[in-house]
N, C-alpha and C positions, 0 to 999 in steps of 0.2 A: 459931366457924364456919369460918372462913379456914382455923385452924391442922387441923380436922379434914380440908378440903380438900386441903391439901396430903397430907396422912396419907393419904389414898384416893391420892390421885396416886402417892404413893411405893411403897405397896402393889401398884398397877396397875402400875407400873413393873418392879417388883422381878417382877412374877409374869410379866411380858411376856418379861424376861429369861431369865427358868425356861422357859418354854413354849418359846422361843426357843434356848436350849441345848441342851434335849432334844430338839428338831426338829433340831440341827447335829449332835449324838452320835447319832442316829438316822441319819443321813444318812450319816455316816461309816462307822458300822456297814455301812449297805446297800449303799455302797462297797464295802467291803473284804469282802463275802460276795460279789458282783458280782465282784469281779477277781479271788477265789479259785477261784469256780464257773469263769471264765474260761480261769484256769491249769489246771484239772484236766481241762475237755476238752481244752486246748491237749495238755497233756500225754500224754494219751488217744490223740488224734489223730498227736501226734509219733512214738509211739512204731509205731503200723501204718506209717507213712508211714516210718519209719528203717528197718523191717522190708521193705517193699516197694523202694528203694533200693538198699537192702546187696548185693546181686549188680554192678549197675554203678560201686559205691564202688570193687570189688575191681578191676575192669576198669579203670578207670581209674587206680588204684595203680599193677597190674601195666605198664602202657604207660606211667606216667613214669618209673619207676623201669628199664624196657629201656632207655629214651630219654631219660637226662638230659641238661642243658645245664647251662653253667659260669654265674655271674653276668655280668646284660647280656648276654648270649647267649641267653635264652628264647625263642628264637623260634617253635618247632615250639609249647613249652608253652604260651604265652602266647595261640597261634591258638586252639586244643583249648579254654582254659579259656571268650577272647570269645565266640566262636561256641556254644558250649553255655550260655552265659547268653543269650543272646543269644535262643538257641533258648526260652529260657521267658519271654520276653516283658522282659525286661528292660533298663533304658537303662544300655548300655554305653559303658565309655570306653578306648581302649587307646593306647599308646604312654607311658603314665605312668613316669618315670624310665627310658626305654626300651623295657623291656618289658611294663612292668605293667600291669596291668588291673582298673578297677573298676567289679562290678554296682550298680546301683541298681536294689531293690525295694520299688516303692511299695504300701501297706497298701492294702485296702478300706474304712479307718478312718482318721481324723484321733489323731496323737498323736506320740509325738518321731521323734528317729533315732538308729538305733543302728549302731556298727559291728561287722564278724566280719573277722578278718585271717587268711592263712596266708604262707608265703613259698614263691619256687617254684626258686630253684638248687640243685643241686648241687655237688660237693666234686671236686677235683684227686684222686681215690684210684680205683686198679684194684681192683675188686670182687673178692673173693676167695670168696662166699659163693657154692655150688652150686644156682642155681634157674634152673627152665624158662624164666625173664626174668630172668635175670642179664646187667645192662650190659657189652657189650662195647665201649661208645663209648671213643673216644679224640679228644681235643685237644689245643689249644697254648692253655699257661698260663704267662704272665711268660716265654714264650720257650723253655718245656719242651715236650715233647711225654707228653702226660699220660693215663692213663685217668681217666674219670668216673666217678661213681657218686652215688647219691642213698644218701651213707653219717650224712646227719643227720635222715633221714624226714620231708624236704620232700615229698616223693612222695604217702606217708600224708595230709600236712596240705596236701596238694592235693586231696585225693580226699574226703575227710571234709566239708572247706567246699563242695565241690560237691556231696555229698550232701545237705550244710544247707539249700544254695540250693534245690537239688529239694523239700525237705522244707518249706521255708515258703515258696517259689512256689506248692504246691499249697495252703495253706493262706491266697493272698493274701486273701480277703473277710474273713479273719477278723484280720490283723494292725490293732493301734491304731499305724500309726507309718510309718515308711522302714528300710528294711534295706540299708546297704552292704558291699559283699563288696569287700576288699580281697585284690588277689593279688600280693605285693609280690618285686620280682627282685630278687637281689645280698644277700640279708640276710647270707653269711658274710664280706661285701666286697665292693668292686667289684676286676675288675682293677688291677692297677698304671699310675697314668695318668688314671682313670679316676674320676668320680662315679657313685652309687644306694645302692640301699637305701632304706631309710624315710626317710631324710632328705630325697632329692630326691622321693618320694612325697610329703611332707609339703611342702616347698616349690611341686610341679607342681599341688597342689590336693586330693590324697587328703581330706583333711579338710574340705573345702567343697563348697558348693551342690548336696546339704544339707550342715551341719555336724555329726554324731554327739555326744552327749554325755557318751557313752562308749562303751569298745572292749572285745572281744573275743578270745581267743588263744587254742591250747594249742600245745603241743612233745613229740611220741613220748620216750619215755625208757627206760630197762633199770630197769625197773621190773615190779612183779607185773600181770600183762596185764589192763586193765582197770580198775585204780586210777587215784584222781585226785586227784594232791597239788599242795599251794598252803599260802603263808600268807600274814597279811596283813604289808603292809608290804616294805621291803628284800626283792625273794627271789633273784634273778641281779645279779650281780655288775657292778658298771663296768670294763670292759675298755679298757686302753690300751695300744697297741703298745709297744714298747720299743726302743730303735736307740742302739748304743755305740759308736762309733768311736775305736779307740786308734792314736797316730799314734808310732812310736818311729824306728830308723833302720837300714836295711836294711843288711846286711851279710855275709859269706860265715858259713859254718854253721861253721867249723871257728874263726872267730875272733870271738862271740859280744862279746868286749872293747869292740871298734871300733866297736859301732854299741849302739842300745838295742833288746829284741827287744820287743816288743811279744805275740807268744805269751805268753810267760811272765806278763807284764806281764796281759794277759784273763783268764790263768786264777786270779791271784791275786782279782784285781776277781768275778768268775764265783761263787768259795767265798766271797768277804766280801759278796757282794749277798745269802748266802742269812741271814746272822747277822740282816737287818733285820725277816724278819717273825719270827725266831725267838728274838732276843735284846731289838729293839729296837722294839717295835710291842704294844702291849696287842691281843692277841689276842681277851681277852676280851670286848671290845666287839663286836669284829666280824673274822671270816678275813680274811686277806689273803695274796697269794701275790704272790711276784717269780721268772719261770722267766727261764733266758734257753734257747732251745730250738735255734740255729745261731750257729754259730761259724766265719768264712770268714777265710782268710789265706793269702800265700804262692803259689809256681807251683811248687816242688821243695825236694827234702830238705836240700838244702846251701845254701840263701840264708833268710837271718833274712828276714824280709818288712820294709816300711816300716811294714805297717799292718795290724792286724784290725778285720772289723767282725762286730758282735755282736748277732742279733735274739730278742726275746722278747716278755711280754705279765708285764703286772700287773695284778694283781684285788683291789679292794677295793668294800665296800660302804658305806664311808661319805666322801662330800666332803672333810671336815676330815682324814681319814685317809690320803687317796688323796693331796693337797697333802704332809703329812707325809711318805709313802715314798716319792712323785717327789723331794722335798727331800732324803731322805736317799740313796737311787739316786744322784744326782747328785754329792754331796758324796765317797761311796764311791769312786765311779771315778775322780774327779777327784785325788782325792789320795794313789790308789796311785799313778797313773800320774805324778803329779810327782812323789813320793817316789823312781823309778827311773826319770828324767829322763823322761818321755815326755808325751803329753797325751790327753786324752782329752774326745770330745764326745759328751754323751748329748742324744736327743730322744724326745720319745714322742708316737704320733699316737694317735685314738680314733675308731673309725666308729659307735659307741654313745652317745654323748654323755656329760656329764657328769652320769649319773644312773643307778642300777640301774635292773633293773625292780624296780618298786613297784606291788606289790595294793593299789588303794583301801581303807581298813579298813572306812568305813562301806557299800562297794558290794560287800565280800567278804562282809560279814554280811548286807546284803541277800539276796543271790544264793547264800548256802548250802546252805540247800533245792534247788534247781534243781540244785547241782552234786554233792547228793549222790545225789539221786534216780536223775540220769542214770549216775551208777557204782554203783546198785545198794549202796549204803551204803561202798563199799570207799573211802575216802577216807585222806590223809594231810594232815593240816591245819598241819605243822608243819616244813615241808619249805625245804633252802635250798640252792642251788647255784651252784658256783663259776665256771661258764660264763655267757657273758652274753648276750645279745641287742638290738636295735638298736629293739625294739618299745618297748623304753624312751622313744626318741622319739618316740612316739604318746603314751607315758603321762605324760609332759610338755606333753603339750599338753589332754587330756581326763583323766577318769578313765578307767579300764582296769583287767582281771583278766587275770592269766594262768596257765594252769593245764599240770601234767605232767600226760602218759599212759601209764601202764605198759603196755611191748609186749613182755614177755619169753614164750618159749616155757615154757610151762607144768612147775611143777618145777624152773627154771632160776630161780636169785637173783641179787639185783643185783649181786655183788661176780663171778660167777662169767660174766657176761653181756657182750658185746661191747660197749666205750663208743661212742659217736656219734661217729663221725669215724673208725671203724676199719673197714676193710676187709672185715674180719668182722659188722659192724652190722645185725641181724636185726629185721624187723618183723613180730610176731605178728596176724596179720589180725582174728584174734577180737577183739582189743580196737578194734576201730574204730570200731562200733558207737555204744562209748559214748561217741567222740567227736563224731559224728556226733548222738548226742544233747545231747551239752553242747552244740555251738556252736547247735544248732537251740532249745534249750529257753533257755538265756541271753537271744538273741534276743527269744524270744517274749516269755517273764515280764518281763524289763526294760521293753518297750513295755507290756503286758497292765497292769502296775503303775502306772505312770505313771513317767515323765522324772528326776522330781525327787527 
């Protein structure tokens, strides 16, 4: 009798179990039809709301781009951006590493937070490109007297995040979560002297109360207008200054004997620095690049100088690699310049930290839906560049995606298209749209989905 008891018990058990599984896989299921059905109006709704938008996206492109300002300098931009968050109801914060400004957009629903970043400086370069808002501004940079221009499409990825904000401001009753807009100054630098960037954003609080649990980004690129490339892992480069001092011994030009010239002495160092990523660096792990890009020495043609000093930048993407070609950078100069009596002192600084940016793997496959959708299939998922970014330091702290946006005039190819930072740098407006929907669709689906 006993042992039949138990047997009903074990029975009863085993089947409570079942009943019980099937009510949790049930449950899941109506989950996950629940936050699809969710994403697809979301998606629905995103897409009239980016359509209704897009006329003041352009407006406000067009005015930063007349009107840029140098890093730590945003001040015009940084008003324009408070003040129109501000306008839709949002708790603003400004004065962040100087200029910057962060929205906070609370849901009509309980669920995480997420962040959307853009950056808002401009570049020391006189616009060369013929448009009815073509920057005429001029400043002083490191003591130059400079023109500006918005020649890396900060302009764009000011106007896009603020069309985002519009677009899930209108949409607040229906967000599950927090949405912070980050508008970060100084991302190509701060002046000489001077702190920002994401760094001092991240130290002044960008990341806190709320805390985001992951981030947001993209970057215009000479690219087919309207694409949108990413991969996961490694994709922009760790960038570190580079500074070479060769110190030799000044002496008249006609009697090179008497002294050690130190010209000569750079440019042997200049041709052997390029052997390291090309002789002595497995490439095949990963690119790396050693430019040196100025070369300053001397006051006239008949005096060897005492000294040159020499500035550039290094790119690599992997840690143990980056240690290696700083090791051998150093080794190189060092010992031409004792080989022909002279010395030489390298350093190297970094306002990106000691990390690429890196696409989370498992928050790039989450979110690939979302990022394909918003570009209309045209995606590049395979994509890697040698310029770097400072958002890295956000993605060192959270996870984080960050994606290209092809802005090329239609017919025009990437190789044939002005690069970023050139005076000619053209931003195609038709693509904007679809940035305007990635940052607003990310958003959404990230919270819509849940946090975790």
């Amino acid at each position: 009798m006993m042992s039949d008891l138990f047997a009903g018990l074990r029975r009863g058990t085993a089947l409570s179990v079942i009943v019980l599984g099937a009510l949790s896989t049930r449950g899941a299921a109506q989950q996950a039809v629940q936050q699809t059905a969710l994403q697809n109006a979301g998606d629905e709704d995103i897409d009239k709301r980016v359509a209704a938008v897009m006329p003041q996206v352009i407006t406000w492109r067009r005015d930063f781009h007349e009107h840029p300002e140098l890093g730590n300098r945003e001040v015009r931009t940084s008003k324009i951006v408070a003040d129109y968050l501000r306008s839709l109801g949002m708790e603003v914060h400004e004065g962040i590493a100087h200029t910057g400004v962060v929205g906070v957009l609370r849901g009509g629903k309980p669920g995480g937070v997420v962040a959307l970043r853009s950056d808002m400086d401009a570049l020391p370069v006189a616009e060369q490109v013929d448009l009815p808002f073509k920057s005429k501004v001029r400043s002083t940079f490191a003591g130059q007297d400079v023109g500006v221009m918005h020649a890396c499409g900060h302009d764009a990825h000011m106007a896009m995040l603020l069309g985002a904000a519009t677009v899930l401001s209108g949409m607040k009753a229906q967000i599950p979560g927090t949405v912070k807009f980050l508008f970060q100054p100084s991302e190509e630098g701060p002046p000489p002297g001077e702190r920002g960037g994401a760094v001092l954003m991240i130290e002044e609080g960008a990341l806190e109360n709320p805390a985001p649990t992951a981030i947001f980004g993209l970057h215009v690129w000479p690219e087919e207008a309207g694409k949108l490339s990413f991969k996961p892992g490694a994709e922009m480069s760790m960038a570190d200054g580079l500074s070479i001092i060769v110190n030799g011994k000044q002496t008249h030009g006609a009697q090179p004997w008497k002294g050690v010239d130190p010209v000569v002495i750079s440019a042997e160092i200049i041709t052997a620095l390029q052997t390291i990523t090309a002789r002595q660096t497995d490439i095949t792990l990963a690119p790396a690049i050693v430019t040196v890009a100025t070369i300053n020495g001397g006051v006239r043609g008949n005096i060897i100088p005492d000294s040159v000093v020499m500035t550039g930048t290094v790119r690599t993407f992997d840690k143990g690699m980056r240690e290696d070609v700083h090791a051998r950078i150093i080794r190189t100069a060092e010992m031409i310049a004792k080989a022909s009596g002279a010395t030489a002192h390298v350093s190297f600084s970094s306002s990106t930290g000691a990390s690429p940016v890196f696409n989370d793997p498992a928050l790039l496959t989450r979110m690939t839906p979302t990022i394909t959708r918003a570009a209309g299939g045209k995606i590049n998922p395979n994509a890697v560049w040698m310029p770097s970014e400072d958002y890295a330091l956000y993605q060192e702290k959270i996870p984080g995606l960050f994606l290209f946006l092809g802005v090329n005039k239609a017919g025009v190819k990437p190789d044939d298209a002005a690069a970023n930072h050139s005076p000619y740098f053209f931003v195609n407006e038709d693509a904007l749209p679809v940035g305007v929907k990635a940052l607003a669709g990310l958003a959404f689906d990230y919270l819509s989905s849940g946090t975790k």
